[in-house]
N, C-alpha and C positions, 0 to 999 in steps of 0.2 A: 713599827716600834722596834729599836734595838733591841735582843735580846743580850748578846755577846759582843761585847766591844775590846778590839784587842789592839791598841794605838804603842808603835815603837819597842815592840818584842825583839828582846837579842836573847840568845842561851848558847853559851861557849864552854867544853868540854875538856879538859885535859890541853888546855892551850889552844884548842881548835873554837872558832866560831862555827856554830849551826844556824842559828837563826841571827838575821840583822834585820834592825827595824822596821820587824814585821806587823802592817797595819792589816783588820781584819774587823769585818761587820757582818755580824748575821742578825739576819731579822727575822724579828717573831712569823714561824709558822712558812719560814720558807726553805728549802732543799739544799744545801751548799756542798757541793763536789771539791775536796781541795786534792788536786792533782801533778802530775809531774814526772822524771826520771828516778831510778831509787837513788836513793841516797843524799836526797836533796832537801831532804828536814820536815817533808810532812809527817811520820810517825812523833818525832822530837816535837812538832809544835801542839798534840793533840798531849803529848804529856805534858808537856808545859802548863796546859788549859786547866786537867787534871791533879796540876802540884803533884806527880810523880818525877818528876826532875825541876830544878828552880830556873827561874827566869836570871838574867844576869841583869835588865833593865827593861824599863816597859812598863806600861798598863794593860792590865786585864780587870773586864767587869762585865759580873753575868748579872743581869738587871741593873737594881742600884749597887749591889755588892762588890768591895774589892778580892778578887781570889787572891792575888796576890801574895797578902800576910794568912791565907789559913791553910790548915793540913789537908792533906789531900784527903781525908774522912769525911771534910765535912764537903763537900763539893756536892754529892748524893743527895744530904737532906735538903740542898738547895733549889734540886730541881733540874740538876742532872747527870743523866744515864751514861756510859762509858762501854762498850766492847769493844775490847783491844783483841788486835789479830789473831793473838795465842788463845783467844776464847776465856779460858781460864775457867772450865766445867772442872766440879771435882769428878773424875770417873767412876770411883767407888761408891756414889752418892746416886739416888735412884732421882729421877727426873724432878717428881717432887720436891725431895729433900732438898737439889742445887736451887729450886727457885725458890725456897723459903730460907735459904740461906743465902739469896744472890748478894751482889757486892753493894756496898752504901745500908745493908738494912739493920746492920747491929750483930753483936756475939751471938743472941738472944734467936735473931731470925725471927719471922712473920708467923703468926697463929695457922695460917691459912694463905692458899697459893689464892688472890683476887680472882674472881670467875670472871671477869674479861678476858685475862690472859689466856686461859683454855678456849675463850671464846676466838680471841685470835689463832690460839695454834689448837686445832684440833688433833694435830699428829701428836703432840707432845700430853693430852690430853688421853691419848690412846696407851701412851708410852710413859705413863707416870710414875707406873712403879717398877719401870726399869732399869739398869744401873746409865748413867751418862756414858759409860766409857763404850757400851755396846751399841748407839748409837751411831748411824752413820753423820759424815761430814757436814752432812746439808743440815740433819736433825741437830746435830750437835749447834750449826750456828744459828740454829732459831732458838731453842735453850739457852742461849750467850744472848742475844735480843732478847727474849722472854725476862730472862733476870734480870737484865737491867732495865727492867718496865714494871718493873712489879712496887717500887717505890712510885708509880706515874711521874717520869722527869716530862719537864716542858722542852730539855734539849736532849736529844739524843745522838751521843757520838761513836761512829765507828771507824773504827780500824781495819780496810779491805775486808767489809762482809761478804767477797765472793775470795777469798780465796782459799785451796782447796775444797772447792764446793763442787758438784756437775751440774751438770748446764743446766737440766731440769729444775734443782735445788735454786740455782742463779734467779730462773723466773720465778718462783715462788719466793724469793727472799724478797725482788724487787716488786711485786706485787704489796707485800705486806708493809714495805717501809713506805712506799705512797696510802696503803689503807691509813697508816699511824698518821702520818701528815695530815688528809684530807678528812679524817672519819673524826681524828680523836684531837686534831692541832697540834700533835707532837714535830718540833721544829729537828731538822735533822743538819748533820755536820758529820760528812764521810768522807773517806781516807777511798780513792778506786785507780786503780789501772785499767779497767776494761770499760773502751768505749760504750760501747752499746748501754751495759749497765749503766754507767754515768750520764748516757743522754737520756736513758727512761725515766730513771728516776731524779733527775738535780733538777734543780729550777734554777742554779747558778754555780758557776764556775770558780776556782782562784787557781792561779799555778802557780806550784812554786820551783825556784830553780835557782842552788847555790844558795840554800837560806832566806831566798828575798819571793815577792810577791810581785812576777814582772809582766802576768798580763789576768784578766779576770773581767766578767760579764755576764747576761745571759746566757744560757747553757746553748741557746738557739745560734748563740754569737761561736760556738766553739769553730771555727773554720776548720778545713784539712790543712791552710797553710800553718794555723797554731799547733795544730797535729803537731803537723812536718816538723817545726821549728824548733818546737819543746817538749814532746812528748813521743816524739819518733827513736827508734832504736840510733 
């Protein structure tokens, strides 16, 4: 079943086109790597998703829902999650406080951090009543996952979860995003540069390059020649 249907997306900036008629299917409960050179409109297409920037034309539909026409607030009570690159932790705010204050939950914030969540991150669990900002990079982006899981979305979108992470932090993010998948059916939709990550954790592929969607598959289907072609320096 679709979850995400995104048929004929354009989004054009200050006279410039970013995206053109970008078609996009993700299905319930399965992994989607959307990949590429920089500058080639994956960041742009995951706000678009988000109603953080507007669509110029196109369809977008998460279940039966048009996103479309709503503000990017209500996207959260929908049923999904968002981590954009810059994380977006307050650092003054102690571990607890960001995730009962995470993004999609209200002014008001949650009574209570759900005990799954500590059950998935035990370090953060350890680290609750520290401030965010003295965490390190890897901790800080499981914090940024954390919170946006704390409303339980069905879709979970990120924005390169490994980057500035180290390589230790890298296997432990990718562990957790296949537990969500596989444990809990959280559907995933991430933004990666680094092979390796991309092939452990996607179950499917899309590239993008110059705005468009010009090749996409099983993650198994990634060849070196696609490498080479579209994703090579």
């Amino acid at each position: 079943m679709s979850l995400l249907t995104i048929a004929g997306l354009s989004h054009s900036y200050g006279g410039n086109q970013i995206l053109w008629d970008v078609d996009l299917v993700v299905e319930e409960g399965s992994r989607t790597c959307l990949m590429g050179r920089r500058g080639m409109g994956k960041t742009t297409l995951l706000k678009c998703i988000m109603g953080l920037v507007p669509a110029t034309s196109g369809e977008m539909h998460f279940e039966h829902t048009d996103l479309r026409p709503l503000p990017a607030g209500a996207r959260a009570p929908l049923g999904i999650g968002y981590v954009p690159q810059q994380r977006e932790i307050v650092v003054g705010l102690t571990v607890e406080e960001n995730l009962r204050l995470g993004p999609g939950v209200g002014a008001a914030g949650v009574q209570a951090v759900p005990p799954l969540i500590y059950d998935l991150f035990p370090l953060l669990k350890q680290m609750r009543h520290r401030p965010g900002g003295d965490l390190s990079g890897g901790a800080q982006q499981l914090l940024a996952i954390a919170g946006a899981l704390v409303l339980e979305p069905k879709l979970l979108i990120l924005d390169e979860p490994t980057a500035g992470v180290e390589p230790n932090d890298v296997h432990e993010i990718a562990t957790i995003l296949r537990e969500l998948n596989s444990t809990l059916g959280v559907t995933l939709l991430l933004v990666e540069q680094k092979l390796p990550f991309a092939r452990r954790v996607a179950s499917d592929f899309r590239i993008l390059e110059k705005g468009r969607v010009i090749a996409n598959g099983p993650i198994e289907g990634l060849t070196g020649e696609i490498v080479a072609d579209h994703l090579g320096n």
